[in-house]
C-alpha positions in Angstrom: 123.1 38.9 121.8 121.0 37.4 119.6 119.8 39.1 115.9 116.2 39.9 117.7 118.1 41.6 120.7 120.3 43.7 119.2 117.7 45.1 116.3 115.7 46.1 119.1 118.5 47.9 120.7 119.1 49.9 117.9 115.8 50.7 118.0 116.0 51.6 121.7 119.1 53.8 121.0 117.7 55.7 118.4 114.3 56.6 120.3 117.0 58.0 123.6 119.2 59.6 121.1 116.1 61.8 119.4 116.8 59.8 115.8 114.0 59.3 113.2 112.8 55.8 113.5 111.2 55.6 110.4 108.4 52.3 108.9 109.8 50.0 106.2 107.7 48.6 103.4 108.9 45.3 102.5 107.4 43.7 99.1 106.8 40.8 99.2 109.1 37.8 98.1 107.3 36.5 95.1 107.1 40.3 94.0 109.6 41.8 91.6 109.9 44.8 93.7 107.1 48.3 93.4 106.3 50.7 90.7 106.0 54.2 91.5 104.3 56.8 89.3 102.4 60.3 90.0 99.3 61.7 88.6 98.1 65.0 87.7 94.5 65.9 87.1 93.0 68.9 86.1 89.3 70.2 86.1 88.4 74.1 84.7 85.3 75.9 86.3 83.8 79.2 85.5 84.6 81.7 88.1 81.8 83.1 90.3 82.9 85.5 92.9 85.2 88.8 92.3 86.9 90.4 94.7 89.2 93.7 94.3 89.9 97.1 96.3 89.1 100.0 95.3 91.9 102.5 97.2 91.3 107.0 98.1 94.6 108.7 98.4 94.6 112.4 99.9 97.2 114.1 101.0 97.3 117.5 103.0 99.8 120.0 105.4 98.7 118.1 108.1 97.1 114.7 109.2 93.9 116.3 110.1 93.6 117.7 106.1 94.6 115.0 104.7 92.1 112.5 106.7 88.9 114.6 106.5 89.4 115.3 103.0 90.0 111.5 102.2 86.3 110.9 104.4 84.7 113.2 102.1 86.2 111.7 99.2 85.5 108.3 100.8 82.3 109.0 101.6 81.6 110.2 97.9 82.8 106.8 96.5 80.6 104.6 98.8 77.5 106.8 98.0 78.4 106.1 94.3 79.3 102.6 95.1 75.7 102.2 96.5 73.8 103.4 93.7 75.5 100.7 91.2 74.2 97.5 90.4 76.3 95.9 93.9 74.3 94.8 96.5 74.7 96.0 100.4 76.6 93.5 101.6 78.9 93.4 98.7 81.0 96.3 100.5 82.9 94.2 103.0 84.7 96.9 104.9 87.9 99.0 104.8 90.8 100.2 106.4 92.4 103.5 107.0 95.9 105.2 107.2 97.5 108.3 107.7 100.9 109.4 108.0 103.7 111.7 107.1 105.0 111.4 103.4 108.6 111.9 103.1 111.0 113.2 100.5 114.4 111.6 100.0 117.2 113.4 98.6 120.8 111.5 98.4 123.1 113.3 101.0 120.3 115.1 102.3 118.2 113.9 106.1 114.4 112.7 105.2 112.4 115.8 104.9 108.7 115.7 105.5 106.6 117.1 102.4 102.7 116.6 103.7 100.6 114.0 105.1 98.8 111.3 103.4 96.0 109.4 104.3 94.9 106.2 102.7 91.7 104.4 102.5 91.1 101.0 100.6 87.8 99.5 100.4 87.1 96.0 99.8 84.6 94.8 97.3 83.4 91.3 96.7 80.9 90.4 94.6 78.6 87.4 92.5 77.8 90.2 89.6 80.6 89.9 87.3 79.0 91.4 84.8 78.9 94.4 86.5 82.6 94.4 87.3 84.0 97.1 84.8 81.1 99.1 85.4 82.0 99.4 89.5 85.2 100.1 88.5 84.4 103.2 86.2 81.8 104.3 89.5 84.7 103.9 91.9 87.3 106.0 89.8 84.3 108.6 88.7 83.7 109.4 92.4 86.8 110.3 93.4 89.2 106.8 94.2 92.7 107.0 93.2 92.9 103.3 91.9 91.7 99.9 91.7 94.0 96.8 92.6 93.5 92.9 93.3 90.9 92.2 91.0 90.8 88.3 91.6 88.4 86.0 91.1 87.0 82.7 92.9 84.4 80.0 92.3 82.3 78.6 94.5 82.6 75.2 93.2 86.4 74.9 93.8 85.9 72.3 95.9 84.1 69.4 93.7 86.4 70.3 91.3 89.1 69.5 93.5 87.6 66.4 93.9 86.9 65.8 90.3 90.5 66.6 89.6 91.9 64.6 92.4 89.8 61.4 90.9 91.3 62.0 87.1 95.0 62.2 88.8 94.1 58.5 90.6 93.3 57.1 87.1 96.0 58.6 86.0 98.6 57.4 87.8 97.2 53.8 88.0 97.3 53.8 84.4 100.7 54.5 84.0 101.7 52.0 86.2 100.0 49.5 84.8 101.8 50.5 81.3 104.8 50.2 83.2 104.3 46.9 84.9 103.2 45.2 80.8 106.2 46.5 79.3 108.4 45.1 81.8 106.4 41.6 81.6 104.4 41.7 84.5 101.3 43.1 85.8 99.7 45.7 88.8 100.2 44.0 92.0 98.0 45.4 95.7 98.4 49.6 95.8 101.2 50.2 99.0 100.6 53.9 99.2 98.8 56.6 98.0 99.1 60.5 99.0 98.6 63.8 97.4 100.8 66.7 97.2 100.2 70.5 97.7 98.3 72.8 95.1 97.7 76.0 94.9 93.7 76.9 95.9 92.2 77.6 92.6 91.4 81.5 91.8 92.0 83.7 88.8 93.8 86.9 89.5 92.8 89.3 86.7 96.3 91.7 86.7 94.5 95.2 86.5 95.5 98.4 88.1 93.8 101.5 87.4 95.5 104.5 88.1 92.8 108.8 89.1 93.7 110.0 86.2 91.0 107.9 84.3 88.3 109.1 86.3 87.9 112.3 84.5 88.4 111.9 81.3 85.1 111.2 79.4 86.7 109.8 76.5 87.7 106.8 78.4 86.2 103.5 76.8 84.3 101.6 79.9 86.3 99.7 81.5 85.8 95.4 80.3 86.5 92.4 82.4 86.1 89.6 81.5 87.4 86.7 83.3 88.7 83.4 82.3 87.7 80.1 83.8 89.8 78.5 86.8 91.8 75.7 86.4 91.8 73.6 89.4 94.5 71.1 89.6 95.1 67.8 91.8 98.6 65.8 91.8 98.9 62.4 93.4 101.8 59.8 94.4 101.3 56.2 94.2 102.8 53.0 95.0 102.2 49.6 93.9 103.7 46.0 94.1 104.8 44.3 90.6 103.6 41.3 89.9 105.9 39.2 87.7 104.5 36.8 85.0 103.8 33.3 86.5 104.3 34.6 90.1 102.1 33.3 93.0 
């Protein structure tokens, strides 16, 4: 069998047997092999949209308590919730629970102490200015805390790109140092691809426990957000070009 015959036999084999058959890249011959570099890029925007939930926890002897106490309570926070500088649609909805609460004591069975019911409402909103002011609303009408306060921009996107084209110049520029100080130059690109990054957001870590909403002595709450760094990474290939090749 002839070199041609049997390559494509081992091709054939490996395609039967379920094997990875996988492209070569071959530089070519007056090349002095490829340089491969990555590049990272980073772009900052100001945030623009906060999002956070604002949770009700009652309890009671049974699940019926415990649920129409929390939609009086619940009720109580939206109505509060209304009358603050959010807008109507900034209220995107919430979910409810209710079930036993249990009491574990070592080398005793569970024992059921009351019934708990649990409503979190989700808030999402362009006034960010307005943010610790909500919060104070939320916790002054009755909610039991405030979680995931995050926040997103609605620019994420062109940043991405932005970033994506500073990671490009990067990476061509380090090759290109790469390729002078080993006495060549840049050849043709081979390949280019990007790598996974997280989707820019901020995530402001502040949890704010009932036992604020009471106490008039309580400085308002402050939030104030940082700006969101967006980042791109890329992986490129080139030939190199040695001096007085063809």
């Amino acid at each position: 069998m002839n070199n041609k015959g049997w390559l494509f036999g081992c091709v054939a084999l490996l395609s039967i047997f379920g094997g990875p058959v996988r492209s070569m890249e071959i530089a070519s011959p007056s090349s002095g092999g490829q340089i491969a570099v990555s590049g990272t890029g980073s772009v900052t925007v100001p945030p623009t949209t906060a999002s956070l939930s604002i949770t009700i926890t009652t309890t009671g002897t049974t699940a019926a308590i415990a649920s129409d106490d929390n939609a009086r309570t619940s009720k109580a926070v939206r109505d509060a919730l209304g009358r603050s500088e959010l807008k109507p649609g900034d209220i995107k909805g919430s979910s409810l629970t209710v079930g036993p609460r249990w009491d574990y004591e070592e080398g005793r069975r569970p024992r059921r102490s009351a019934y708990e019911a649990t409503n979190t409402i989700k808030v999402e909103t362009e006034n960010l200015s307005a943010l610790g002011a909500v919060i104070d609303v939320a916790l002054g009408a009755g909610a039991s805390e405030i979680s995931d306060v995050s926040f997103s921009s609605r620019d994420i996107e062109s940043a991405r790109a932005s970033a994506l084209t500073k990671a490009v110049e990067a990476s061509r520029n380090e090759a290109e140092v790469i390729a002078r100080a080993n006495g060549g130059s840049l050849g043709a690109l081979v390949l280019m691809n990007t790598q996974p990054q997280p989707r820019g957001y901020g995530l402001e870590e502040v949890v704010v426990s009932a036992n604020r909403k009471r106490d008039s002595t309580v400085v308002p709450s402050q939030i104030a957000p940082e700006d969101i760094t967006v980042t791109s990474r890329i992986e490129g290939r080139w030939l190199f070009v040695p001096t007085g090749s063809k």
